[in-house]
N, C-alpha and C positions, 0 to 999 in steps of 0.2 A: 504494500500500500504506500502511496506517496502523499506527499507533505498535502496538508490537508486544513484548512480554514477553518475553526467551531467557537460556535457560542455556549459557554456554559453558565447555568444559572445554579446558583445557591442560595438558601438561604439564611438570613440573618448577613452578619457584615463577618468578610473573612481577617484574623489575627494578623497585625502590621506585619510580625517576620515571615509565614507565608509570601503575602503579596509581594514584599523584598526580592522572594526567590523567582518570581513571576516577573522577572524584566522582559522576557522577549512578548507577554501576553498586555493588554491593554485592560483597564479592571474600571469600571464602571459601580459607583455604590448605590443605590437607588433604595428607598423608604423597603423593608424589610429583607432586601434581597441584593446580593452581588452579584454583576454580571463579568466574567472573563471572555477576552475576544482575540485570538490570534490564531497563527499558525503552528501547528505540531509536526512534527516528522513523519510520522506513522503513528499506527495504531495501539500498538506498547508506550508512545512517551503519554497518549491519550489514557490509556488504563491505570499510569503511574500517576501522573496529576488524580487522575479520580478518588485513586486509591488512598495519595495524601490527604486530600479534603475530609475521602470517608473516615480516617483513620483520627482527626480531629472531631470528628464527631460532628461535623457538618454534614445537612444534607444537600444533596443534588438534585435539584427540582427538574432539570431539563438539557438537555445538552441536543447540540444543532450542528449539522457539517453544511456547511455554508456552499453554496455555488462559487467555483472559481473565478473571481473578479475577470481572469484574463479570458475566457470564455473556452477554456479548455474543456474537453468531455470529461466527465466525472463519472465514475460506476453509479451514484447517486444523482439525477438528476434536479438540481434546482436544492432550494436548502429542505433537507429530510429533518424530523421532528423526532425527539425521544423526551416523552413526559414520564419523568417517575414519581 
């Protein structure tokens, strides 16, 4: 799988050192819920991030693979949805 674009939602507001480690992601705080917005490498850097979150005891409300701005085919067309 190749580098790939996602929106991840959480909620409540994510712990400053976290975010810290999240320089290459763009972090959005919004009235009960955090939003993350970048690109990953593949599909393991995306399970490790989740895995961090869950393992604070944060939940993950949603997570999104985003359409590639540059208009490349994606095995997912258009931005896919995952509500947990």
């Amino acid at each position: 799988m190749a580098e790939a674009n996602y929106e991840i939602h959480v909620s409540g507001t994510l712990p400053l050192d976290l975010l810290a480690q999240l320089s290459g992601l763009d972090v959005v705080v919004e009235p009960a819920e955090t939003v993350l917005y970048g690109a990953l490498p593949d599909q393991s850097s995306l399970f490790a991030l989740i895995a961090r979150i869950h393992n604070l005891g944060i939940q993950v409300t949603e997570i999104r693979r985003l359409a590639d701005p540059d208009g490349d085919e994606s095995p997912m067309p258009g931005p896919s949805r995952l509500d947990l």
